[in-house]
C-alpha positions as CSV (number, residue, x, y, z in Angstrom):
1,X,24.7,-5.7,1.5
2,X,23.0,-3.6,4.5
3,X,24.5,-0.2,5.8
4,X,22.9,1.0,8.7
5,X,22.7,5.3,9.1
6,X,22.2,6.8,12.6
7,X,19.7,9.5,12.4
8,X,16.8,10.4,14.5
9,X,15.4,7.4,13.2
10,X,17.3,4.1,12.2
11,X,18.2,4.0,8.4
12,X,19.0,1.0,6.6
13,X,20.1,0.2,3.0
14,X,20.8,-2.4,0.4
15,X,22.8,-2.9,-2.0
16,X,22.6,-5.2,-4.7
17,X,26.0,-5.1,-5.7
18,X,25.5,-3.7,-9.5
19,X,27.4,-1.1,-11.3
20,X,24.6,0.8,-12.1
21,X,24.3,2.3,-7.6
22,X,27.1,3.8,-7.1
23,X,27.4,5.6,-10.6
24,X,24.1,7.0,-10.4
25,X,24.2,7.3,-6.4
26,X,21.2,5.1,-5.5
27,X,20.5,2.4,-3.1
28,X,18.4,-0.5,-4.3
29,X,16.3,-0.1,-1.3
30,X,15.8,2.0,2.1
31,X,14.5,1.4,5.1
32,X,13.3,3.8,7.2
33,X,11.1,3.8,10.0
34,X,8.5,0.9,9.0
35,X,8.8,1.4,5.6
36,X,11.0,0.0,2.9
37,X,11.3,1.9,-0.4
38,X,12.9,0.0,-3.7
39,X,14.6,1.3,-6.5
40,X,13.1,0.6,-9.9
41,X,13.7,-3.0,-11.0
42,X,14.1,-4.3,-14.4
43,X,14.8,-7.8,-15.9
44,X,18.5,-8.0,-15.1
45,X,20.4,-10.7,-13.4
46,X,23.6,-9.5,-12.1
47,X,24.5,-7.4,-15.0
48,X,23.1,-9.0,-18.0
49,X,19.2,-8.5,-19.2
50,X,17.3,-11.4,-19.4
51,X,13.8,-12.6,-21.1
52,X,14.7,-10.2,-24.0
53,X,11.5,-9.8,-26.1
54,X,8.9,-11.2,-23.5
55,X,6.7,-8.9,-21.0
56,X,5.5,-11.5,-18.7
57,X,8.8,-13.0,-17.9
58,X,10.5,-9.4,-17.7
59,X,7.7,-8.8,-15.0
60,X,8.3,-11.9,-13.2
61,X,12.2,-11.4,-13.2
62,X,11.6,-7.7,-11.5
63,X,9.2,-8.8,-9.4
64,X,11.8,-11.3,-8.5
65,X,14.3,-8.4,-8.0
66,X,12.1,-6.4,-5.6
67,X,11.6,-9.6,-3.8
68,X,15.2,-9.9,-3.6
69,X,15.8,-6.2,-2.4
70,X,13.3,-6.4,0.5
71,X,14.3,-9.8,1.9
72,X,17.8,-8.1,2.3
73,X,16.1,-5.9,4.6
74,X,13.9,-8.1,6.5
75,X,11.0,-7.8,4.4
76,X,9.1,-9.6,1.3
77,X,6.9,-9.9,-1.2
78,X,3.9,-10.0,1.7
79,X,4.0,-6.7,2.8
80,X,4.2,-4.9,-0.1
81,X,1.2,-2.2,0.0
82,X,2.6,-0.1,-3.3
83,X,3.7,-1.1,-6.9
84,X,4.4,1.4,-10.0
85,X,5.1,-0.2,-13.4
86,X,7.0,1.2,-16.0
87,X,6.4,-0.2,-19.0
88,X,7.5,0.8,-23.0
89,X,4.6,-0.9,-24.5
90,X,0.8,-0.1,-23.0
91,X,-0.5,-2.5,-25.5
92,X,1.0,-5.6,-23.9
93,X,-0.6,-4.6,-20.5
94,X,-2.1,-7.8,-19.8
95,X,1.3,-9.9,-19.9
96,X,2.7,-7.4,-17.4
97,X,-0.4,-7.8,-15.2
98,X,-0.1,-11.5,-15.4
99,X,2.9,-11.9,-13.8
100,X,1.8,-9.1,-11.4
101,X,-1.6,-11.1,-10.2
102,X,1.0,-14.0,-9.8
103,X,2.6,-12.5,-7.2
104,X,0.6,-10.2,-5.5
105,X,-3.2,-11.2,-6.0
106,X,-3.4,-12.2,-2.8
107,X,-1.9,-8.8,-1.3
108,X,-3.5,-6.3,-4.0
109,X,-1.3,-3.5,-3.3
110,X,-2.2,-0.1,-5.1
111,X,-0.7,0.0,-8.1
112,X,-0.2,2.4,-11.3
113,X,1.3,1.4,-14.7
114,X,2.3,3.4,-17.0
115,X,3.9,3.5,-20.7
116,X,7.1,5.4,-21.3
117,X,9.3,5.9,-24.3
118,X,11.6,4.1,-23.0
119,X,14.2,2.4,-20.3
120,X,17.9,2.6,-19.9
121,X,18.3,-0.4,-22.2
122,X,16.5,-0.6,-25.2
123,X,15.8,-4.6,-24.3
124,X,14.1,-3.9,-20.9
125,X,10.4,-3.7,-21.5
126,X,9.4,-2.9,-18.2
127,X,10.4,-1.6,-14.5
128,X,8.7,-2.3,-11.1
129,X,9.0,-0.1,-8.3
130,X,7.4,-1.2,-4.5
131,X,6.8,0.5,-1.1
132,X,6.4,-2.0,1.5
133,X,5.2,-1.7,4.9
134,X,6.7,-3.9,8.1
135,X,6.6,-2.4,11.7
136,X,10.5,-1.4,13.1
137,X,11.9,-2.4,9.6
138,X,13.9,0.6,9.6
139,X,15.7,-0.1,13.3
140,X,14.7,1.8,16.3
141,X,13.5,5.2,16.8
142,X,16.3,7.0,18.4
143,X,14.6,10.3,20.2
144,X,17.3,11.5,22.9
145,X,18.1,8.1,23.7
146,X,14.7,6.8,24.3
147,X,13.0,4.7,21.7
148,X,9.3,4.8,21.5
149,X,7.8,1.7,22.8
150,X,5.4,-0.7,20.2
151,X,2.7,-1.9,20.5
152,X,1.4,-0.1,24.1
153,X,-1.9,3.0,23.3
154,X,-0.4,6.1,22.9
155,X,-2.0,7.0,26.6
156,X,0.5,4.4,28.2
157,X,2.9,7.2,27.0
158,X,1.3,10.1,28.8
159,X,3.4,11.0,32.0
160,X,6.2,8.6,31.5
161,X,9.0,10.4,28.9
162,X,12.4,9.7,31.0
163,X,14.4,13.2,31.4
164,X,15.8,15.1,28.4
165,X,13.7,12.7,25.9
166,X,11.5,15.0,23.7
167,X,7.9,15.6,23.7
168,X,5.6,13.0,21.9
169,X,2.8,13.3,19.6
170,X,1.1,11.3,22.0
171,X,1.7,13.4,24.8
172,X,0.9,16.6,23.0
173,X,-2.7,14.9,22.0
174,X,-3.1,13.7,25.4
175,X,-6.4,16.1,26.6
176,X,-8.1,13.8,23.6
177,X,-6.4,10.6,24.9
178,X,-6.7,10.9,28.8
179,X,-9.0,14.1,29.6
180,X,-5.5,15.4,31.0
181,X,-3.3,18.6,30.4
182,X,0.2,17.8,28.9
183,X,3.1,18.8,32.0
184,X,5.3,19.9,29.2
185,X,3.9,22.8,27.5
186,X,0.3,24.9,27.9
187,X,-2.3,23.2,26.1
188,X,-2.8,26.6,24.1
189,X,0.0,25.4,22.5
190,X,0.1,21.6,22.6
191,X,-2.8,21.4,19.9
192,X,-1.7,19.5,17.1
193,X,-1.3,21.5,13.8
194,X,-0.6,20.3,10.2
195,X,3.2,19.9,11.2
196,X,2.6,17.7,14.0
197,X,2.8,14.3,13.0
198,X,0.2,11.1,14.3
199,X,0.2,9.8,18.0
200,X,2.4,6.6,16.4
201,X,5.5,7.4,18.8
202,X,6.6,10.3,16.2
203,X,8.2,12.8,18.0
204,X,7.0,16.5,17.5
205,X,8.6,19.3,15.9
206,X,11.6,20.6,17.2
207,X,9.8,24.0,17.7
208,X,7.7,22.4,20.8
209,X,10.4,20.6,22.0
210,X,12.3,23.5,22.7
211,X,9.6,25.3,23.5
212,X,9.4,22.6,26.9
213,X,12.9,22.9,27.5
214,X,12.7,26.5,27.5
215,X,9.8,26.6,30.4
């Protein structure tokens, strides 16, 4: 199950439908932006734990899990770019990497895993967590209206905000992109500092924003 947030950007969840969610107020994965986040997954199907005793198959049913989460958001296996592994037993590393080579050794996401003393059931021996990239998984930018548009150079940007849409970082950047002066704000104080995020169609700060409408 999907539920889709309004925001300044386009928030979507799933649900997989387990107890565990709403009593400890989590979603089994988020989308935001073009990024999808999931939840920690653990050998369970439906409600009951399954492969009891053996780490490869545990793996293989998270993995399974994660798979499962993301293609209820649009996504998959293939565009995974992060893993953690939680597991209770370091020593069995090689059976949890098994079944992690099995389904991403042709992706080779980043990875870390790491032993802990244990997991909310004593029969789980391991948990996968995954950050997955996919462009506009999240739903559309919403910025006064005005969506960013993909796949144009940030200078196809410059000069063409519609009315009452806020400032891009694009625009703020554009003396590096074009050799021209923003119209929106001095270029004394269009630089981009460590709060202004990339030239990807994020908008800036509020701070400049109001700073144009102000002029």
């Amino acid at each position: 199950m999907t539920t889709p947030t309004e925001g300044a950007q386009m928030t979507r969840r799933y649900s997989s439908g387990t107890d565990w969610e709403p009593v400890v107020g989590y979603s089994r994965a988020i989308a935001v932006g073009d990024f999808v986040f999931v939840s920690g997954c653990t050998s369970a199907d439906g409600a009951e734990v399954v492969h009891e005793g053996d780490a490869y198959a545990q793996t293989a049913q998270a993995i399974g899990n994660v798979g499962a989460a993301l293609a209820g958001l649009g996504s998959g296996l293939a565009d995974v770019v992060r893993t953690r592994i939680y597991v209770t037993d370091i020593s069995r590393w090689a059976e949890y990497g098994r079944a992690h080579a099995e389904a991403f050794g042709e992706i080779r996401p980043a990875t870390s895993m790491v032993q802990v003393s244990g997991l909310i059931d004593e029969r789980m021996l391991v948990e996968v967590e995954a950050v997955a990239y996919r462009e506009g998984v999240g739903g559309p930018a919403r910025h006064g209206g005005a969506g960013p548009r993909r796949g144009r150079p940030a200078r196809a940007e410059v000069g063409r905000r519609k009315p009452g849409a806020p400032l891009l970082a694009c625009e703020v950047c554009a003396g590096a992109v074009s050799g021209r002066r923003p119209r929106a704000l001095p270029w004394r104080r269009a630089r981009p500092g460590p709060s202004t995020r990339s030239c990807r169609a994020r908008a800036v700060p509020a701070r400049l924003a109001r700073a144009r409408r102000a002029r």
